[in-house]
C-alpha positions in Angstrom: 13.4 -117.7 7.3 15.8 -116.6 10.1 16.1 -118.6 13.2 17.0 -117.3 16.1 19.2 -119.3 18.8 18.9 -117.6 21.7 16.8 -120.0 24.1 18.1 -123.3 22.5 19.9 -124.7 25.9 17.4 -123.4 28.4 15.2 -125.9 27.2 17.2 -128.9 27.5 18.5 -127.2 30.8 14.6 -127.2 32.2 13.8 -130.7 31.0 16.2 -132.1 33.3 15.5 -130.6 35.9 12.0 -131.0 36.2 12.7 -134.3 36.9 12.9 -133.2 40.8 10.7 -130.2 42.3 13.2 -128.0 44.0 15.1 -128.3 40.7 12.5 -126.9 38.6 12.1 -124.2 40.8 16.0 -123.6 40.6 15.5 -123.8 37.1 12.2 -121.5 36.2 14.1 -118.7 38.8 17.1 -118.5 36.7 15.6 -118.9 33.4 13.5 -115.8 34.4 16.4 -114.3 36.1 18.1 -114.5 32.8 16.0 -113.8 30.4 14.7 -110.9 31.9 17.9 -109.0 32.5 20.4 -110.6 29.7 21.8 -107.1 28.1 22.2 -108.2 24.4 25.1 -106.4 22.4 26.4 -108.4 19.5 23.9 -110.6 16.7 26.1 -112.7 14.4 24.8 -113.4 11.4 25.8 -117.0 10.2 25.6 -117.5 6.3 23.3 -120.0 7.1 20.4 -117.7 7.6 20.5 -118.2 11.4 21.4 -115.7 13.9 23.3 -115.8 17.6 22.2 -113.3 20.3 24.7 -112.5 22.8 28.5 -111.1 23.5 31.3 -111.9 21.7 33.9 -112.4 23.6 36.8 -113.7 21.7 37.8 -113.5 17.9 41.1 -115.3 18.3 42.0 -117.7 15.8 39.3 -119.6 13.6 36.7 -119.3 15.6 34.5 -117.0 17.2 32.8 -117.2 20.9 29.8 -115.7 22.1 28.3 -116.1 25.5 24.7 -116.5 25.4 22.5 -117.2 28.8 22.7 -120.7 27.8 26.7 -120.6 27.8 29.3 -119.7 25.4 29.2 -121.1 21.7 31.9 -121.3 19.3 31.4 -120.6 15.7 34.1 -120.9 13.1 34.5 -117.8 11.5 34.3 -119.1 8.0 30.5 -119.5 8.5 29.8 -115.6 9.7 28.6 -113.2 7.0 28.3 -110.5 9.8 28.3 -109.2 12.7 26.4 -106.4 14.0 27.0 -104.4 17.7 24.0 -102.9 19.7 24.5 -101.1 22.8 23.1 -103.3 25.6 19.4 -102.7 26.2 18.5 -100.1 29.1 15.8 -100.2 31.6 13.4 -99.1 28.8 13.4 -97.7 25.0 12.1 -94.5 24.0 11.3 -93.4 20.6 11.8 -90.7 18.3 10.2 -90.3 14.4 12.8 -89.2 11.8 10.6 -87.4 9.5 13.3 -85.6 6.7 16.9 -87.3 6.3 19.7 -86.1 4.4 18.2 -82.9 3.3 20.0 -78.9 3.0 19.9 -76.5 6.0 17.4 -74.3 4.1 14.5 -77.2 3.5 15.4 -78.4 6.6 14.1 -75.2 8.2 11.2 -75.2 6.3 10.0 -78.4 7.2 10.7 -77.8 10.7 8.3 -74.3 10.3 6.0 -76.3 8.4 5.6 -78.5 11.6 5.4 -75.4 14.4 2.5 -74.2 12.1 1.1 -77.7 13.1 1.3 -77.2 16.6 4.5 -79.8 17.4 6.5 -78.5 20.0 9.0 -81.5 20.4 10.6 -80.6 16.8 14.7 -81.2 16.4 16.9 -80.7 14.0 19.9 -82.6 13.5 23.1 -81.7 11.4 25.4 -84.2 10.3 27.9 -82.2 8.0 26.7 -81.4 4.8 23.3 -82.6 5.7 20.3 -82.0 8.0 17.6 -84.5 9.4 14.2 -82.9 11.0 13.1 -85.3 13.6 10.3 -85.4 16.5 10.7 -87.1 19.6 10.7 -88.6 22.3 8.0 -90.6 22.9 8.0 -93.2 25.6 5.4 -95.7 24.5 5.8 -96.9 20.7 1.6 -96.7 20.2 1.7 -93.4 20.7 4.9 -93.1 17.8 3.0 -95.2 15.3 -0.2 -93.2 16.1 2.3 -89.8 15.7 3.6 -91.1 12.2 0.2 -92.2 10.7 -0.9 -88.5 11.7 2.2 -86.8 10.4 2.5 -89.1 7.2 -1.1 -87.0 6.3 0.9 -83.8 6.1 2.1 -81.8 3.4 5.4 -81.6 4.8 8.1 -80.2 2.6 11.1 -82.3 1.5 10.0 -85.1 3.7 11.3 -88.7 3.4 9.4 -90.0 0.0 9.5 -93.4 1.5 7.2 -91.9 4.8 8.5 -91.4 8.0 10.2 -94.3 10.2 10.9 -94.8 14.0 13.8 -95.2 15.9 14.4 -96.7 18.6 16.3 -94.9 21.3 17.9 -95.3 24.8 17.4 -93.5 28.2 20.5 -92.6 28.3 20.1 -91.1 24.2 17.1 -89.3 25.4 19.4 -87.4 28.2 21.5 -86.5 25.7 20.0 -85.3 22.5 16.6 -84.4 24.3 17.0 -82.4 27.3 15.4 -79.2 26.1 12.6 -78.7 23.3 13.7 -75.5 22.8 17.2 -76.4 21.8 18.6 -78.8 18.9 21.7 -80.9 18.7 24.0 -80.1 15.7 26.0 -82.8 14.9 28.8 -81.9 13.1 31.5 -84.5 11.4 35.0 -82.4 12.2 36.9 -85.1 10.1 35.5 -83.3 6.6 37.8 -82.2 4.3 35.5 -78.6 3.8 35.5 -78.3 7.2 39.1 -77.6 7.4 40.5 -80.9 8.0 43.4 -82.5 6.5 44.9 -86.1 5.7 48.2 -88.1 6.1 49.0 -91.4 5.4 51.6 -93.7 5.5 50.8 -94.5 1.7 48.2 -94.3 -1.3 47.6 -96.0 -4.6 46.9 -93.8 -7.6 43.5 -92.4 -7.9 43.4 -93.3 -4.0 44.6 -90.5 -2.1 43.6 -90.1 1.6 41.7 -87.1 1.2 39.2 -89.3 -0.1 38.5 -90.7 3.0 37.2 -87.7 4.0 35.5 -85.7 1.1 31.9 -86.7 2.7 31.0 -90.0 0.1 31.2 -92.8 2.3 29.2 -94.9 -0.7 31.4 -95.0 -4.0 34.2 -97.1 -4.2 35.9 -94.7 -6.3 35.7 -92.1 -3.5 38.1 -93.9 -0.8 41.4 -94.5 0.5 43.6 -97.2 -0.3 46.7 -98.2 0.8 49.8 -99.3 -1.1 49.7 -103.3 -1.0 52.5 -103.9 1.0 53.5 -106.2 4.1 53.2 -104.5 7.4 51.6 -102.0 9.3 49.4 -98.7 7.8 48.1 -95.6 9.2 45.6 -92.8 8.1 45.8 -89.4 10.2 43.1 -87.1 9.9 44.4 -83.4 11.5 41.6 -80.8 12.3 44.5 -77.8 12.4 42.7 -76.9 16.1 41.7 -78.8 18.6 38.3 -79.9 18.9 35.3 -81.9 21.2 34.5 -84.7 20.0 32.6 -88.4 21.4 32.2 -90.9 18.2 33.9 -91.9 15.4 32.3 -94.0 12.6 34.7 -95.8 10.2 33.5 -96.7 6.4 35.9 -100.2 5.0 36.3 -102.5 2.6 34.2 -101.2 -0.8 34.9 -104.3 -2.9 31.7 -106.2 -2.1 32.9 -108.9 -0.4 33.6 -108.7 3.5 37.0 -110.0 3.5 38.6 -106.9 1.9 37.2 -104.9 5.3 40.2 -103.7 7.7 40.6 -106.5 9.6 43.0 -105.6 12.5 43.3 -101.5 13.6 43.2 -99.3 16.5 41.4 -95.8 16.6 43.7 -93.4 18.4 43.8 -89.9 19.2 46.8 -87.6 19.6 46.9 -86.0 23.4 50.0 -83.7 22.4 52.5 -86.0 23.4 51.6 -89.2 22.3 48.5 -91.4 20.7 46.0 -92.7 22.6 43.9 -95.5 21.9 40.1 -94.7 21.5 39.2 -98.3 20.6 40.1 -101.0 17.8 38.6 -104.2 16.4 40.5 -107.6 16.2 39.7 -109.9 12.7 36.4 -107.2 12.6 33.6 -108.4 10.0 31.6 -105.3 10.0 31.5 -103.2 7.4 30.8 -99.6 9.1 32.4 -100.2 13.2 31.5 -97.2 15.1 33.4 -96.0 18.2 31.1 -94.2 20.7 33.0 -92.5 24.1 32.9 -89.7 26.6 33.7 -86.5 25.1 37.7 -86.1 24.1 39.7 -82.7 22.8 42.5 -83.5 20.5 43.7 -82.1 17.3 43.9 -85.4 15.0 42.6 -89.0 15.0 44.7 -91.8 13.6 43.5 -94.8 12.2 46.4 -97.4 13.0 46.3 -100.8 11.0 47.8 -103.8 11.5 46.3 -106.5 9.3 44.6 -104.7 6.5 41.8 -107.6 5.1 41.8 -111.2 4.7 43.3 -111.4 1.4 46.2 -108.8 0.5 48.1 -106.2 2.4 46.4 -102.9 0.8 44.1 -101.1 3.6 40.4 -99.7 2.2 39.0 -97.2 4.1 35.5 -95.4 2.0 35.3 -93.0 4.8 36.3 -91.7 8.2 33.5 -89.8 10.4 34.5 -87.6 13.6 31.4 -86.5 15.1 31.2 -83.5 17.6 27.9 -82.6 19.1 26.5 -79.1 19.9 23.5 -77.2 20.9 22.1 -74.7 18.9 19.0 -72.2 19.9 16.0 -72.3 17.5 13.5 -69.9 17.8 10.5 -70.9 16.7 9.7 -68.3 13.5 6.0 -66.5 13.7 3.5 -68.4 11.9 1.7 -66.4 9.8 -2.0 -66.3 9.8 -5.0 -64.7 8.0 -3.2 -63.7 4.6 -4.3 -65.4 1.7 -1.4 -67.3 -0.5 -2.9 -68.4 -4.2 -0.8 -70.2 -6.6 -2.2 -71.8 -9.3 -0.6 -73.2 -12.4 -0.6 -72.3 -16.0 1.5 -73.5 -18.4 2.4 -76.5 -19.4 -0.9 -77.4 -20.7 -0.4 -81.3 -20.0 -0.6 -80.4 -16.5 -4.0 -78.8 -16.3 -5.8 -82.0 -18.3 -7.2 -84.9 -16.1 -5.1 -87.3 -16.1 -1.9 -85.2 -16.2 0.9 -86.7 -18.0 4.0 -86.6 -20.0 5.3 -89.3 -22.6 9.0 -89.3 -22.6 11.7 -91.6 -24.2 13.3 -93.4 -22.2 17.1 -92.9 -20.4 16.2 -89.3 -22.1 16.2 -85.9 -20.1 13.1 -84.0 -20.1 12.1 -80.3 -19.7 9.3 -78.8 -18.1 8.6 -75.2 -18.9 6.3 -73.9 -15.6 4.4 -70.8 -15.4 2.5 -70.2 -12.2 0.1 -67.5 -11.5 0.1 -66.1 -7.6 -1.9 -63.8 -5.8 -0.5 -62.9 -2.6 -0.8 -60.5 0.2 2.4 -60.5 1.6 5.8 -61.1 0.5 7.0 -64.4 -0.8 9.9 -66.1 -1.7 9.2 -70.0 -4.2 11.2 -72.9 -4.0 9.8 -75.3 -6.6 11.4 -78.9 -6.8 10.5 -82.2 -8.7 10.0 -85.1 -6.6 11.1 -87.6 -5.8 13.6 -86.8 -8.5 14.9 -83.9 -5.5 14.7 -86.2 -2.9 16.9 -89.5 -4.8 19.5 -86.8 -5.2 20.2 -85.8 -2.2 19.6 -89.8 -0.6 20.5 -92.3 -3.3 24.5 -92.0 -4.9 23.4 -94.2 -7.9 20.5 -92.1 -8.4 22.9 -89.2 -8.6 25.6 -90.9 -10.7 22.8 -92.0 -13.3 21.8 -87.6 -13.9 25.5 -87.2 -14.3 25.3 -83.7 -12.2 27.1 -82.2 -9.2 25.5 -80.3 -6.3 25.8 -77.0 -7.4 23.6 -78.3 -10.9 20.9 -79.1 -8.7 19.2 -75.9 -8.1 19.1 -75.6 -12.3 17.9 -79.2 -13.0 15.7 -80.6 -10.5 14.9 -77.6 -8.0 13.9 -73.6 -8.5 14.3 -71.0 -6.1 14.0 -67.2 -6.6 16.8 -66.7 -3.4 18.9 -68.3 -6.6 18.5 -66.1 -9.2 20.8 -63.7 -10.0 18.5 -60.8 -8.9 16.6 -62.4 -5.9 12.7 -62.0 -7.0 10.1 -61.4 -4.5 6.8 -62.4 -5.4 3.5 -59.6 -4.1 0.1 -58.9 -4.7 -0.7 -60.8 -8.3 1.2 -61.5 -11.0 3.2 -64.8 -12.6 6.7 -66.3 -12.3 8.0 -68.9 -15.0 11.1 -71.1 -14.5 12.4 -74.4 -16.0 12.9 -77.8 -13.6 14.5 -80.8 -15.8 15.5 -84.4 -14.9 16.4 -87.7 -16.6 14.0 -90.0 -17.1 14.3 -94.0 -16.0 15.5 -96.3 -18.1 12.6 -99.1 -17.7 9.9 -98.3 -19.4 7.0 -98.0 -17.4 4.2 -95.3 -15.9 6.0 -93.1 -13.1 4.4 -90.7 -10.5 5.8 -87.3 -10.4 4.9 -84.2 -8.4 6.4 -80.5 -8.4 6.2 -79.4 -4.7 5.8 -75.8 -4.7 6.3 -73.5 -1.2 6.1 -70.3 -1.0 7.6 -69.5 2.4 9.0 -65.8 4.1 11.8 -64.9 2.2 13.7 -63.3 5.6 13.1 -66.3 7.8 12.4 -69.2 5.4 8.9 -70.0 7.3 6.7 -71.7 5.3 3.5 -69.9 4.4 2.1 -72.1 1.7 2.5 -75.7 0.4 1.1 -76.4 -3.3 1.6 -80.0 -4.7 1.3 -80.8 -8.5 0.8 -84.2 -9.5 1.3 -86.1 -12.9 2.3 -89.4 -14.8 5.6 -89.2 -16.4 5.1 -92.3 -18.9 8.5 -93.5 -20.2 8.7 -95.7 -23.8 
């Protein structure tokens, strides 16, 4: 069980002073006092299980200090697993539910449709270079989020999280910036990628290592990083955008070895003003794993990440990935919704699909092919996008999951997902009629029962809004 040690010494603090009147009053006004408006920023895990509250305030040395409203307390570093920042807390918390993560610009649009036909107006979408996220927010009371996602988990939303939706807790200040206007949506867009134009220099590489792969967009394989030559003495990766460009955070992606003392332990995040580099900020002996650099908006044409002690164990630097976010505002108009035409889709081949229970016997570790055929009647014009979840979904979210199919990005839309925008002659489905297409995927390697579904939408094939949502579930039973 984790303990928390935040309140340890007020107690011992209150006990003696109760020993006189006046002095408990002292003490219950400053233990109020305290406790009320301590801003927390830093918890330090200890490999003990516990955790300390508070502000660290030195890393110097062996040990580590953090000042807590009980005083400062010095922990030797050897018994940290972690360390985690947090902004301090603000007056109050809002709250916003992210309802699709990680997901293309074209399902994210269609999920966002899918929820105007619903009648939410507070609706953003979010772009972090190559992916989208559809969220919905504020809210300023967290009852009235929880009631939001127990409504909105209901839904048949497209390409939403498989796991549900979650809520996240922002501040006032977050609210200001990435909620002013329901009509408008923040794209956030990392500047840093490599297919966005931006390039890499380093003082040094080891082979297979380059420093482009710091910045191809995998910030989760260790094969997919930046390593330093293993030598004495300071190292440096440059990322240069060819222009220069807005940006306020940076999010840095060490270590990869599983074991936190092959992280970048001493470094300073710079960027260059057109005479020289300026510092952004930096971490001394850091401990954490993915250090994030938020500050008012700068225009520069490169970043620099400038090391000086590269881990705790040898002299090569290990950086999986280095983010430079910019954030801008794009107009979305909501698209019409479209109302009294009738959308039938109904499917017809295979024939497991149509018994009761549905299901499909595979071997396992084995990939397996489902021949569709769907029948449609519909009174307008339709474009399909057929995908086989979560199969889609672990793709796009899960690396592992991705490794394990052995396929690429551009694969996807001929394994797991259909679309008729795809094909080489761009079908548009009217009136009645049927549309066959093939979705495959590998199945898991533990034996076991497995539920599957192919999400069907047929959705306006000028503006991507969704006009029907068709679910079709089965077993996938793996020997």
């Amino acid at each position: 069980m984790v303990e928390r040690l935040k309140y340890n010494d007020f107690a011992k603090i209150r006990m003696i002073l109760m020993k006189k009147t006046y002095r408990y009053l002292i003490a219950t006004v400053l233990f109020s006092i305290l406790t009320l408006n301590w801003g927390w920023a830093d918890m330090v895990f200890l490999k003990n299980g516990k955790i300390i509250e508070g502000q660290v305030k030195s890393s110097e040395g062996k040990t580590l200090l953090v000042e807590t409203p009980g005083g400062t307390v010095s922990v030797l570093k050897e018994m940290v697993d972690r360390i985690q920042h947090e902004a301090p807390k603000t007056e109050f918390t809002n709250y916003i539910i992210e309802i699709c993560s990680e997901i293309k610009k074209a399902n994210a649009e269609r999920a966002f449709n899918y929820l105007l036909t619903k009648e939410y107006t507070n609706v953003h979408m979010v772009f972090e270079n190559p992916y989208y996220k559809v969220q919905i927010g504020p809210f300023v009371r967290e009852g009235d989020a929880i009631k939001a996602v127990q409504t909105i988990n209901s839904l048949s939303i497209p390409f939403a999280n498989p796991e549900g939706s979650r809520i996240i807790q922002i501040s006032a200040k977050q609210v200001s910036t990435f909620f002013e206007s329901t009509k408008s949506n923040v794209i956030e867009t990392n500047i840093a990628l490599e297919e966005n134009g931006a390039k890499t220099y380093s003082d040094s590489f080891q082979p297979g290592f380059p420093s482009s792969k710091a910045i191809d967009g995998n910030h989760l394989s260790p094969q997919s990083r930046w390593i330093s030559a293993n030598t004495p003495g300071s190292h440096y990766l440059i990322v240069d955008f060819g222009e220069n460009k807005i940006f306020d955070r940076i999010e840095l992606f060490t270590g990869g070895e599983m074991d936190s003392q092959f992280l970048v332990r001493n470094f300073t995040v710079q960027h260059w003003d057109g005479i020289e580099w300026q510092d952004i900020g930096g971490a001394r002996d850091n401990l954490i794993e993915n250090p994030i650099f938020s500050f008012d908006p700068v225009t520069s044409s490169r970043v620099r990440v400038y090391i000086t002690s590269s881990n705790y164990l040898d002299n090569a630097a290990r950086i999986l990935e280095l983010k430079v976010l910019s954030k801008q505002r794009m107009a979305l108009s909501p698209l019409p919704i479209e109302k009294k035409v009738h959308y039938v889709l109904d499917v017809a081949e295979p024939p497991f699909l149509l018994e009761e229970p549905s299901q499909l016997t595979v071997k396992s570790g084995e990939w397996y092919i489902l021949p569709i055929r769907l029948t449609y009647d519909i009174g307008t014009q339709s474009g399909l996008n057929a995908v086989l979840w979560p199969d889609s979904e672990q793709f796009w979210s899960d690396m592992r999951f991705r490794e394990y199919l052995e396929i690429n990005p551009k694969a996807y839309s001929k394994t797991l997902s259909f679309d008729t925008k795809n094909l080489d002659v761009i079908q548009i489905l009217s009136g009645i009629g049927d549309i066959e297409f093939t979705l495959k995927s590998k199945a898991p390697v533990k034996p076991g029962k497995y539920s599957k579904k192919i999400r069907c939408n047929l959705y306006n094939p000028g503006k991507y809004g969704i006009q029907k949502v068709k679910e079709i579930p089965f077993d996938l039973i793996v020997e």
